[in-house]
Each structure stands twice: as structure tokens, then as C-alpha cells.
Residue frames as qw, qx, qy, qz and C-alpha x, y, z in Angstrom:
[[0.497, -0.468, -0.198, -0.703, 10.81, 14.08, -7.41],
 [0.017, 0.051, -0.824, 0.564, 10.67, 13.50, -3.88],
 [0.201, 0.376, 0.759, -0.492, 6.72, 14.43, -3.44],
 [0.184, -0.135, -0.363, -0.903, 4.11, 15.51, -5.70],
 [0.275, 0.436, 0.471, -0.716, 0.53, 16.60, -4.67],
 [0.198, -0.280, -0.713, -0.612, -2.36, 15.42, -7.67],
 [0.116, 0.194, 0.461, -0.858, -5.64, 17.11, -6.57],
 [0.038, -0.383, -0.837, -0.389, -9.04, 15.31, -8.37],
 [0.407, -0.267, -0.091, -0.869, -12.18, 17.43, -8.59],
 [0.873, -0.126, 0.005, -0.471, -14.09, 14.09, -7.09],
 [0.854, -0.187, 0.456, -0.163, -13.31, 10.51, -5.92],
 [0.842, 0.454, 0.291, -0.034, -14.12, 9.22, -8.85],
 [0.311, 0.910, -0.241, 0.128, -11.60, 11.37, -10.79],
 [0.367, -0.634, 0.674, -0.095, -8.97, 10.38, -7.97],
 [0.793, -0.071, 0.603, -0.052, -9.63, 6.89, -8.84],
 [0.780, 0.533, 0.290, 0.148, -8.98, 7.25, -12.66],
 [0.253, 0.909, -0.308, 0.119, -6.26, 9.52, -12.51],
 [0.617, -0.440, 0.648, -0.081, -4.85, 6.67, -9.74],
 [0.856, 0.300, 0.375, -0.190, -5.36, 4.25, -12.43],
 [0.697, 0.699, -0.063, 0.148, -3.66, 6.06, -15.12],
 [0.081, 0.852, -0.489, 0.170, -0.63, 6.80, -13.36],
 [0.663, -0.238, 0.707, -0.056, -0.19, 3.11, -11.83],
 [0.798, 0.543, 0.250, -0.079, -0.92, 1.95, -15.91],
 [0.292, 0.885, -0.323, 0.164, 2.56, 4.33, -16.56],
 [0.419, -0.719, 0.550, -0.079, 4.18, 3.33, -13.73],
 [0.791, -0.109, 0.590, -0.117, 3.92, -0.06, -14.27],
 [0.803, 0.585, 0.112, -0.007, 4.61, -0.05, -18.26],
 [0.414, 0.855, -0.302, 0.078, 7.27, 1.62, -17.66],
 [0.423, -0.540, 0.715, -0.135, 9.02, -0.74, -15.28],
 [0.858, 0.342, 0.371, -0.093, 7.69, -3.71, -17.46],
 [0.666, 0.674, -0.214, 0.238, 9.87, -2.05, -20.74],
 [0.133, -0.761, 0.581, -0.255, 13.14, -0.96, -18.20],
 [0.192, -0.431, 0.856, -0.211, 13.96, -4.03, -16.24],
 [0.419, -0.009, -0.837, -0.352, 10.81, -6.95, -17.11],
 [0.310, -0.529, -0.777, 0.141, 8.84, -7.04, -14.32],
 [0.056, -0.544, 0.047, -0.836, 6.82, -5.09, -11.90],
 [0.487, -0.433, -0.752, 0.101, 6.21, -5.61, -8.68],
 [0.244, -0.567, -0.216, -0.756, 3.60, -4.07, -6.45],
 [0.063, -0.278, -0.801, 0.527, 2.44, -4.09, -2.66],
 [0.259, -0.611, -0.471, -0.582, -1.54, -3.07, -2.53],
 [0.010, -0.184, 0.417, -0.890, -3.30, -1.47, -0.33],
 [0.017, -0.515, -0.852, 0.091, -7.01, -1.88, 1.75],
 [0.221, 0.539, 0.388, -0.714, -9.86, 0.45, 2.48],
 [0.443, 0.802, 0.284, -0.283, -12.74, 2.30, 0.08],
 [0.075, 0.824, -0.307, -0.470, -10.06, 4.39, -1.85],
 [0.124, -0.329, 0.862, 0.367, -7.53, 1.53, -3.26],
 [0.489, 0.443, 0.751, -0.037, -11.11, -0.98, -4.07],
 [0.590, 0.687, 0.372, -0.207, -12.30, 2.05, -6.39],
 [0.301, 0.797, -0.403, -0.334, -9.04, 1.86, -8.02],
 [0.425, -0.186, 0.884, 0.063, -8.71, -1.43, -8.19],
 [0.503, 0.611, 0.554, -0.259, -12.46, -1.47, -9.78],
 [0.287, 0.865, -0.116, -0.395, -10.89, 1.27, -12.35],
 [0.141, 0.616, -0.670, -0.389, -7.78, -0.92, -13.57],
 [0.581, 0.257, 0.769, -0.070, -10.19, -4.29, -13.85],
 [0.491, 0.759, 0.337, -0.263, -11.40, -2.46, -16.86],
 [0.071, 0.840, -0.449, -0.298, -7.92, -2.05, -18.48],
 [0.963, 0.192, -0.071, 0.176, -6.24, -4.10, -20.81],
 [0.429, -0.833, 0.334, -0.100, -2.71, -5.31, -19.36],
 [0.701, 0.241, -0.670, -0.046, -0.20, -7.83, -19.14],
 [0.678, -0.601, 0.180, -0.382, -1.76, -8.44, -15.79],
 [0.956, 0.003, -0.267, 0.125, 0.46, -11.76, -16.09],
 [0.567, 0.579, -0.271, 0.520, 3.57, -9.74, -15.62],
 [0.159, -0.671, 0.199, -0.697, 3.03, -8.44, -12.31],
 [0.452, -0.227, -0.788, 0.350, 4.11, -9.82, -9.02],
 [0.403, -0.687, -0.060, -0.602, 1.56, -8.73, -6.10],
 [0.481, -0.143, -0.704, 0.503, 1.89, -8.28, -2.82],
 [0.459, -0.764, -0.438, -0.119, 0.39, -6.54, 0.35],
 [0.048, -0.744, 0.273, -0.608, 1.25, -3.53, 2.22],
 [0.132, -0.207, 0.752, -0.612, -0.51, -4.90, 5.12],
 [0.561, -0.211, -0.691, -0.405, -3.22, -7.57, 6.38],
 [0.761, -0.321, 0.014, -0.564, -5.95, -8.33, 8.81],
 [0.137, -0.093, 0.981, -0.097, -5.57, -11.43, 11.00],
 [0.775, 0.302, 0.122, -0.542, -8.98, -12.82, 9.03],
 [0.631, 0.106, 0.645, 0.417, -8.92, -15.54, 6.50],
 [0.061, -0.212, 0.313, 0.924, -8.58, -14.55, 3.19],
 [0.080, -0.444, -0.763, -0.462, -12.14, -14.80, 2.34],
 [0.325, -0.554, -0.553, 0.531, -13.34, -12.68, 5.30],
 [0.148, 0.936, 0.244, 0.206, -14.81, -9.34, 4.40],
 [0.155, -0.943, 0.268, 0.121, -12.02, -7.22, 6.15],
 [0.774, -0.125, 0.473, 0.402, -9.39, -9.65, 4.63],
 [0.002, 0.636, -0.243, -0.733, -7.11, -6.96, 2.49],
 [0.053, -0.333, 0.831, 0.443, -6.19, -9.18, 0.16],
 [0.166, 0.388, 0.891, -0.164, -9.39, -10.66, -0.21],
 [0.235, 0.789, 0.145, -0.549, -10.91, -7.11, -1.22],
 [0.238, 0.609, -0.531, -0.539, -8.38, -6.54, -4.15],
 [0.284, -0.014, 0.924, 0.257, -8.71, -10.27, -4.99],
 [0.270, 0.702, 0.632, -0.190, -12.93, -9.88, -5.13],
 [0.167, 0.887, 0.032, -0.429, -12.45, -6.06, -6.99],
 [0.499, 0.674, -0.395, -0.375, -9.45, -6.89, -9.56],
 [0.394, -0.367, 0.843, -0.025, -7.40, -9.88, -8.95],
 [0.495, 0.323, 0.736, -0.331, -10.70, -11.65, -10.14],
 [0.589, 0.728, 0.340, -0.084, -11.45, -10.22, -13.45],
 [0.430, 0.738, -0.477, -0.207, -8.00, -9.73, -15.06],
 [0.877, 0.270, -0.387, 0.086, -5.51, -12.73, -16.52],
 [0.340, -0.808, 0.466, -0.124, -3.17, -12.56, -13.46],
 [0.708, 0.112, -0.686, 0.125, -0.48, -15.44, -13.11],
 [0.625, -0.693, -0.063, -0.354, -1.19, -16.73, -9.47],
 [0.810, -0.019, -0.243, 0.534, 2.04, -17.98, -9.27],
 [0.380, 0.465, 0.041, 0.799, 2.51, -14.35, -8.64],
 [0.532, -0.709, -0.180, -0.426, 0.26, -13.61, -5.83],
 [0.576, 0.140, -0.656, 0.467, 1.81, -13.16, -3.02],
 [0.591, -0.703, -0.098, -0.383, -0.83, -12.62, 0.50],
 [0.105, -0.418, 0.708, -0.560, 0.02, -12.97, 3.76],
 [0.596, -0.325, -0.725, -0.115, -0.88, -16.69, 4.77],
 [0.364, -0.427, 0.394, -0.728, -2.88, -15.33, 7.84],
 [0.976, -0.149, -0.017, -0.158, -4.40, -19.22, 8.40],
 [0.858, 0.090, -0.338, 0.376, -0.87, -20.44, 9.14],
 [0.534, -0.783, -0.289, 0.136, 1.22, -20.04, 11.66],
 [0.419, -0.679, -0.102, 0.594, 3.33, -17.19, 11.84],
 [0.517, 0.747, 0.340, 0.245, 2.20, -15.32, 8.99],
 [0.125, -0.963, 0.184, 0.150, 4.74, -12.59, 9.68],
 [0.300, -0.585, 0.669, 0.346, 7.65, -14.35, 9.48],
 [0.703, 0.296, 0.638, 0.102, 6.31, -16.01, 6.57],
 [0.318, 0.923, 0.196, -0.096, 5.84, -13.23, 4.74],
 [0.151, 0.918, -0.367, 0.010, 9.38, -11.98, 4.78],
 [0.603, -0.275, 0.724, 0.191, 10.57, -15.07, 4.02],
 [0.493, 0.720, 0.445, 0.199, 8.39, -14.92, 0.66],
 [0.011, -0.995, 0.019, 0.095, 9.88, -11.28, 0.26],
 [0.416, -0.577, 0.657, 0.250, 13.39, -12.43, 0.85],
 [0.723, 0.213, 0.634, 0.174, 12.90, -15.34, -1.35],
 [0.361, 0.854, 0.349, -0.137, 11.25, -12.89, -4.07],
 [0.154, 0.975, -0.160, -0.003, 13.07, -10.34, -4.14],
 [0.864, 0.142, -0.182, 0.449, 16.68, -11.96, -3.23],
 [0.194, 0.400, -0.284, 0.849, 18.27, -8.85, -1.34],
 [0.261, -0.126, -0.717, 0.634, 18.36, -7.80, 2.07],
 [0.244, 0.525, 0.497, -0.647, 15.32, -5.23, 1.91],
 [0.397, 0.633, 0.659, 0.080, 12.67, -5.52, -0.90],
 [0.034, 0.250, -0.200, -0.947, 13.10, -2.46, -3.37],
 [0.458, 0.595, 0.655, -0.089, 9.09, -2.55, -4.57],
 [0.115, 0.354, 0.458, 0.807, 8.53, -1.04, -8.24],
 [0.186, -0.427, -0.180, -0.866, 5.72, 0.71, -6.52],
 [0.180, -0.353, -0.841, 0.369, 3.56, 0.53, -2.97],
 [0.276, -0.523, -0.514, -0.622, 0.21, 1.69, -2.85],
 [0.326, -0.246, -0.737, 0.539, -0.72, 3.11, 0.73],
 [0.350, -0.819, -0.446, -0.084, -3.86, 4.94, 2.85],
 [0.016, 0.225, -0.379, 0.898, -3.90, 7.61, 5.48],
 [0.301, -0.431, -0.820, 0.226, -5.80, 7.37, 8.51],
 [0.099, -0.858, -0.239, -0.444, -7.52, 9.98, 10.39],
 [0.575, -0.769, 0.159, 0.231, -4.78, 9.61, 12.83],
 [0.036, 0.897, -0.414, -0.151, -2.45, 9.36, 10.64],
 [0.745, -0.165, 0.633, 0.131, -1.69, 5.89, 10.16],
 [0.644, 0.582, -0.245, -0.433, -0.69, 4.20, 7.17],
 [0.504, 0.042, -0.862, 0.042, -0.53, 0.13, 6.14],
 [0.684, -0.703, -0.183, -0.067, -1.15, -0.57, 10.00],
 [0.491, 0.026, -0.419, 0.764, 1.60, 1.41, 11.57],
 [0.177, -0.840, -0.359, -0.367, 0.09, 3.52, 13.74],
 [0.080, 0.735, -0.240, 0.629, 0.68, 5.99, 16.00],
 [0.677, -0.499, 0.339, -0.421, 2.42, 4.58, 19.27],
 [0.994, -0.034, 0.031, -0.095, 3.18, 1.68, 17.97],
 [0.413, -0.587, 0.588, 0.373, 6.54, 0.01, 18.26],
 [0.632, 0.582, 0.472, 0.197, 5.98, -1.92, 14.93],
 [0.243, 0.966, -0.032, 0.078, 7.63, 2.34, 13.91],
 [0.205, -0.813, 0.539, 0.085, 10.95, 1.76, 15.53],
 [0.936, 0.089, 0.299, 0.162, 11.37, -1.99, 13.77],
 [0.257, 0.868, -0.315, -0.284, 14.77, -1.38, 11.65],
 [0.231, -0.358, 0.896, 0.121, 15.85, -5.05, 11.16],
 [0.344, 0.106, 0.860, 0.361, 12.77, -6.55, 10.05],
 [0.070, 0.251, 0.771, 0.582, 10.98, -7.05, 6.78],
 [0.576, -0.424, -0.560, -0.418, 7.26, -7.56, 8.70],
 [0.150, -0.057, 0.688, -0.707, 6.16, -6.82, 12.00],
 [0.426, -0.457, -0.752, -0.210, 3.35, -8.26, 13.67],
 [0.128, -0.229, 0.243, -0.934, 1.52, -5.13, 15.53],
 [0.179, -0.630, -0.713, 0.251, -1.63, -5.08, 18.14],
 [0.035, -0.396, -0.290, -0.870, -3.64, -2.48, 17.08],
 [0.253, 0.247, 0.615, -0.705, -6.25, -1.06, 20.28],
 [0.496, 0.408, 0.378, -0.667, -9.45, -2.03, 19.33],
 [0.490, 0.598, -0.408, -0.485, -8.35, -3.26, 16.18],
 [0.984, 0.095, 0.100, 0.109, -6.75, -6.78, 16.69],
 [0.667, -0.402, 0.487, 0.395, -3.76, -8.12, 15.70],
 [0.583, 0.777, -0.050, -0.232, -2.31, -6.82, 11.98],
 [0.782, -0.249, 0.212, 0.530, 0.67, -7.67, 10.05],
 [0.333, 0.911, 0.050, -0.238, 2.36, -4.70, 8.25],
 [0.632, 0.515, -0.212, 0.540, 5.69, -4.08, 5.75],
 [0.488, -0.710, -0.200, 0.467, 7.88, -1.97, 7.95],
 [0.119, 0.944, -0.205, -0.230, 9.54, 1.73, 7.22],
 [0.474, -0.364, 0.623, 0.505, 12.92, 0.11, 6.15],
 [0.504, 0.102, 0.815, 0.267, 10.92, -1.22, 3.47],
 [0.312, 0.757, 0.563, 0.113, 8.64, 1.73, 2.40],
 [0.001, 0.883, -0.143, -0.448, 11.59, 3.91, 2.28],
 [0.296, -0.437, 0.756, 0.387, 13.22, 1.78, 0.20],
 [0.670, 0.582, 0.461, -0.012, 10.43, 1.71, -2.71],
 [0.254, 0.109, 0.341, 0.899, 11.54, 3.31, -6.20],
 [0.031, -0.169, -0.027, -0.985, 8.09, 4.72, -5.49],
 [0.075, -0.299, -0.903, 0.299, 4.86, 5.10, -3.08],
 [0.339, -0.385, -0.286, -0.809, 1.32, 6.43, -4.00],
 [0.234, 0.159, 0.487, -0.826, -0.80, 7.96, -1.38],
 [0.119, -0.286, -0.626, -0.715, -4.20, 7.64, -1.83],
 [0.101, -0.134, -0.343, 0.924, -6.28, 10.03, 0.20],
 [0.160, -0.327, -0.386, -0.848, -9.82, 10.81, -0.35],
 [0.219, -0.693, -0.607, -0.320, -12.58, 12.48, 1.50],
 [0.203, -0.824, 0.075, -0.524, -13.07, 15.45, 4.11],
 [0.845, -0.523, -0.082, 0.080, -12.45, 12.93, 7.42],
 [0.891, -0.115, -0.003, 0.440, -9.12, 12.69, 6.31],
 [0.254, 0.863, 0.115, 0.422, -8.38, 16.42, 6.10],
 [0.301, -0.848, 0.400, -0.175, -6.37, 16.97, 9.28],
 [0.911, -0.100, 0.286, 0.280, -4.43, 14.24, 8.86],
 [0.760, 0.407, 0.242, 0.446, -3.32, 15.18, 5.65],
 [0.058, 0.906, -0.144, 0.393, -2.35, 18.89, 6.42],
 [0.694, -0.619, 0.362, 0.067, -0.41, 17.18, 9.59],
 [0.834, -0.113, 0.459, 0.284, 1.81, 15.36, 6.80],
 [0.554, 0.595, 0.398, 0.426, 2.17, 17.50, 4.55],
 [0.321, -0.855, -0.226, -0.338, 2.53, 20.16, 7.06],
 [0.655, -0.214, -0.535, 0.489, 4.54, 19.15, 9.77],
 [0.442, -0.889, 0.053, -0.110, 4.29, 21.60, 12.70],
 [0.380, 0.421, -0.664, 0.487, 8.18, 22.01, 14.37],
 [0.435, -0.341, 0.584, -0.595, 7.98, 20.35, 17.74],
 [0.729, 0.028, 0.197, -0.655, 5.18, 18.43, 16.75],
 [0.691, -0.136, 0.708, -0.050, 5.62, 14.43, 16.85],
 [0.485, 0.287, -0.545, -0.621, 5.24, 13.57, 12.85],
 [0.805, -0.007, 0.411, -0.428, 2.61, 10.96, 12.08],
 [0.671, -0.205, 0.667, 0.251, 3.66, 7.46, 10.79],
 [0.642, 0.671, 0.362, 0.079, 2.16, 8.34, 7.62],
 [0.165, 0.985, -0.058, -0.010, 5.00, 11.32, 7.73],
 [0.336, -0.701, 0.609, 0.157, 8.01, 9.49, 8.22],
 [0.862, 0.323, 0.378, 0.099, 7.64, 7.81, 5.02],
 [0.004, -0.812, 0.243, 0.530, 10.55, 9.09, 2.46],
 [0.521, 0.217, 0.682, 0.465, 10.54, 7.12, -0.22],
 [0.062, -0.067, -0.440, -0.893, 9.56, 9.27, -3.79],
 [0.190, 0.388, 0.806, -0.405, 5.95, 9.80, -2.83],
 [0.238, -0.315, -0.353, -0.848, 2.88, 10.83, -5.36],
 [0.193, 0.315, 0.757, -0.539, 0.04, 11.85, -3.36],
 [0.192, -0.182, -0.612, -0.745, -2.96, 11.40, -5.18],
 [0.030, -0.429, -0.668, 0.608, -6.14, 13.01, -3.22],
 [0.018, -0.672, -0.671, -0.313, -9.46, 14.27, -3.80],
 [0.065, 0.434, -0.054, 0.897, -10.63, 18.10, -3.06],
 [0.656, -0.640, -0.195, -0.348, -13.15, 16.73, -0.22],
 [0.814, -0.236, -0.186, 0.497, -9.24, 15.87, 1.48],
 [0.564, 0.212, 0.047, 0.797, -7.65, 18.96, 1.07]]
């Protein structure tokens, strides 16, 4: 399975059907090989599925986390990714914190930190995640690659450190690394994001493809009928 398309009557639905298939994903890499490691995602979408697997029993211990991508904020800072999923599940299941793994944005060159931690982690030239969890913009972004950015043509490292217009300064995984999951849920929900998604899913011939479209890892898109 290269792509599958999961289509929730509601949010809500998206967020428990996200839930149950990250609950699978993850058991089943847990029995196969003993671990499971994860990159999260920010915004609305990933928080009310974060909120859904707080409510699950787990061996939350088992699971190494990590971060698509992160805000220059501390991590206590309302837009601070990692800071969301901490405050939404992190927080209310048994995690081992030896296992957390954030982008130290209060130190100094949290990029190249990061993919030192990654390297370290993982032990092989490019991270193979058990599963990455990623957004769609209304342009088309996704993590914080965005459209334009050079941060898209990066093919050596791990982590780039991107200037986003109007946004600030982000750090993000790079494509090497999110083609090279075993496997990457979309998670897509409301009307805004409705030309996006038909642009990726879609492609026009001619027609630049957005960053969100030049992902090729196994992809499940899991999206709500107010997307679609």
C-alpha cells in the first residue's frame, strides 16, 4: 500500500479512527521488532488525537517520541509543538521520558542538535521512523516545509533550519527522512483545507506539486468529509 484515503463522517470520528489505527500501528511494531518509534505532529487535528489516545491503555513506556517539526518558542510557549502534545497526551499517560525526544529550541543550534539525537537514536545514516504523523496546509505545506522553500531541496541533511515569511524561524525533519518512514499518516480535517488536498491527491500535469505531494513514503490519509 502506497496510499490509502480513510474518509470520517466528522472530526471527531477522524480523530478516533486516527487513534485506532496509530493503537495497530504501534502494537504491531511493539510485537515485530520491540519498539516503536514515532515523530508527532502540531496544529488542532493531531491535539484531538492526541486527546483520543490519552484515554487508552498502552505501554506508553515503550515508545520513543519525537517531532516532525518545531517552533523557535520554548517548550512551554503556547505555539511550542511539542509542548501541545506534551500538555494533551505526553501528560496523562506513563511515558518513559528517557524517551522524549523535542527539539532543544532554548539551546543553541537546535537543528543540528536534533540530528545528532536522531543519529544517535536511531544509529543509521537516515532515521527509518515506525510511523510520522503529519498536517497539510492550505498551501500545501506539511511539518514546516513549505512552498518555496529551500529547506525542499535539502538531500544530505537530517534537519533543516527554514525561515518561514511571516512565520519565523522553524526547524523541520527533511524529505530524505519522510520518505524513508515504514509509514506516514496524514491528518487532514476541515473545508479550508479542501484545495490543498485535491492539489495532492490530484496533481495537475505541468503543475508544480506541493511539498505536502512529494512525500512517498506508504502514506494513510486520514481526513474528514468537511476536507474532501
Amino acid at each position: 500500500m502506497l496510499r490509502e484515503v480513510v474518509v470520517h463522517p466528522t472530526s471527531q470520528a477522524l480523530f478516533e479512527g486516527a487513534a485506532q489505527r496509530f493503537l495497530a500501528l504501534a502494537s504491531a511494531s511493539l510485537e515485530r521488532q520491540g519498539r516503536f518509534r514515532v515523530a508527532l505532529a502540531g496544529g488542532s487535528t493531531p491535539k484531538g488525537l492526541y486527546s483520543c489516545l490519552a484515554g487508552a491503555a498502552f505501554p506508553w513506556e515503550r515508545i520513543d517520541w519525537f517531532w516532525g517539526d518545531e517552533r523557535m518558542v520554548p517548550p512551554e510557549h503556547p505555539d511550542s509543538n511539542f509542548g501541545m502534545a506534551f500538555q494533551a497526551l505526553l501528560s496523562r499517560v506513563p511515558v518513559d521520558h528517557q524517551r522524549v525526544h523535542r527539539v532543544e529550541t532554548e539551546r543553541p543550534d537546535p537543528a543540528g542538535r536534533y540530528e545528532t539525537t536522531l543519529r544517535d537514536v536511531f544509529g543509521e545514516p537516515c532515521p527509518r521512523f515506525d510511523l510520522i504523523l503529519l498536517g497539510l496546509g492550505t498551501d500545501g505545506h506539511t511539518a514546516s516545509l513549505f512552498p518555496g522553500s529551500t529547506a525542499l531541496d535539502e538531500r544530505d541533511r537530517l534537519v533543516a533550519s527554514t525561515l518561514v515569511p511571516g512565520l519565523g524561524e522553524r526547524i523541520t525533519l527533511t524529505l530524505p527522512v519522510l520518505n524513508h518512514a515504514a509509514s506516514v499518516m496524514f491528518l487532514v480535517s476541515g473545508r479550508e483545507k479542501r484545495e490543498a488536498l485535491r492539489a495532492v491527491l490530484h496533481p495537475e500535469p505541468r503543475v508544480p506539486p506541493r511539498p505536502a505531494g512529494l512525500v512517498t513514503a506508504p502514506r494513510l490519509w486520514m481526513v474528514d468529509e468537511a476536507a474532501i
